[in-house]
Structure formats: C-alpha cells, structure tokens
C-alpha positions in Angstrom: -102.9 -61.8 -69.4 -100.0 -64.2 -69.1 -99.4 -66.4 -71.7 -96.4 -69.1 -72.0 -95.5 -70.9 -75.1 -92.3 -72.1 -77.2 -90.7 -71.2 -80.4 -87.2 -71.5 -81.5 -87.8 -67.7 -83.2 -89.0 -65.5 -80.3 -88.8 -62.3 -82.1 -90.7 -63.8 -85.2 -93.5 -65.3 -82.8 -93.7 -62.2 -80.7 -94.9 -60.3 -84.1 -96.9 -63.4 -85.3 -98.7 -63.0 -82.6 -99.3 -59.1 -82.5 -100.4 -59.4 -86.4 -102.8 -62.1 -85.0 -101.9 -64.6 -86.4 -100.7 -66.5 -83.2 -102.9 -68.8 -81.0 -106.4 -67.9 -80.5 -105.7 -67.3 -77.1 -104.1 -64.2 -78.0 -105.8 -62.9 -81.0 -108.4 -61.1 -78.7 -105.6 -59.8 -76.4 -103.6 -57.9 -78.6 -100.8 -56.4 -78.6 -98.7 -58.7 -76.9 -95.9 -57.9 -75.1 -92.4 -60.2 -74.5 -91.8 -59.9 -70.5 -89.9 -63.0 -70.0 -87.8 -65.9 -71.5 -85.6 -68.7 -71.1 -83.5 -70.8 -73.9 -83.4 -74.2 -73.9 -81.3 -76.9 -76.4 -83.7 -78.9 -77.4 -87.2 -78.8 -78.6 -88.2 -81.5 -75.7 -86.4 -79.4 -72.6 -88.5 -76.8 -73.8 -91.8 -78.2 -73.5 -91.0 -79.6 -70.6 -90.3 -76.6 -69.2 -93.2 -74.8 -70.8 -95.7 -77.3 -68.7 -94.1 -76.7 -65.7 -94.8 -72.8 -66.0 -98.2 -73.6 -67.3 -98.8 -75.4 -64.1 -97.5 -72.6 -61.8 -100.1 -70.4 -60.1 -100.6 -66.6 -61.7 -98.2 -65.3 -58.6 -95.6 -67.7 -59.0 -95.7 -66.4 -62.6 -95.5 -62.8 -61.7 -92.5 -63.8 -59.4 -90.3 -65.2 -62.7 -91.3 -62.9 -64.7 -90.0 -60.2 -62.3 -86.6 -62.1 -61.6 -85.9 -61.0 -64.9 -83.1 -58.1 -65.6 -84.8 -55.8 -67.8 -81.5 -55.5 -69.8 -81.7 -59.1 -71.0 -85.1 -58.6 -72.9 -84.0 -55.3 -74.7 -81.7 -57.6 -76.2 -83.9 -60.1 -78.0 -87.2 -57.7 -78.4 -84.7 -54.9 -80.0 -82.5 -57.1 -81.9 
C-alpha cells in the first residue's frame, strides 16, 4: 500500500495513523510505515505537491520513494 498525505507533525500523524485513528484508508492497513518525505513552507506548497504524487503512477512512486537515503528517515521516525 502507498499512501501520500500532509501534516505539519509527521511523527505525530505516523502514530495517529498506526493507533487508527488516521484516514480510513489506512485503518484496515495497519501498521503503517513512514518510507518517504519532503518539507515544504507552506501549507499550500504542500498540497500542491501532495496532488502531484497522488497523480503519479504506483512505479513512479516506488521510484521516489527509493531516491531516498535511508539515513534521512531515521532522523524524523527516531526522533
């Protein structure tokens, strides 16, 4: 499952989500797991950019999500 939304407290969200209390998307998908992120200023930059991933095919997905360095994420999931 890939799922892409916005939040300006990812590590909040990321457990909102696993106590399922997120969308109902992922309520029936649990646990969910934080594989990719990007920051944005605004509220607006980020929706923007959150459509633009939504409309991306599942490979084109895979692709950013793997463009990642791994070290990155250990940051914000770990604290």
């Amino acid at each position: 499952m890939l799922y892409t939304g916005y939040t300006n407290n990812i590590q909040q969200r990321v457990e909102s989500h696993n106590k399922g209390k997120g969308s109902k998307y992922t309520r029936g998908r649990l646990p969910v797991k934080l594989v990719y992120f990007e920051s944005f200023v605004t509220k607006s930059e980020a929706m923007r950019r959150e459509y633009q991933i939504k409309q991306m095919s599942r490979n084109k997905k895979l692709d950013l999500i793997t463009s990642v360095k791994p070290d990155r994420l250990t940051t914000i999931v770990d604290g």
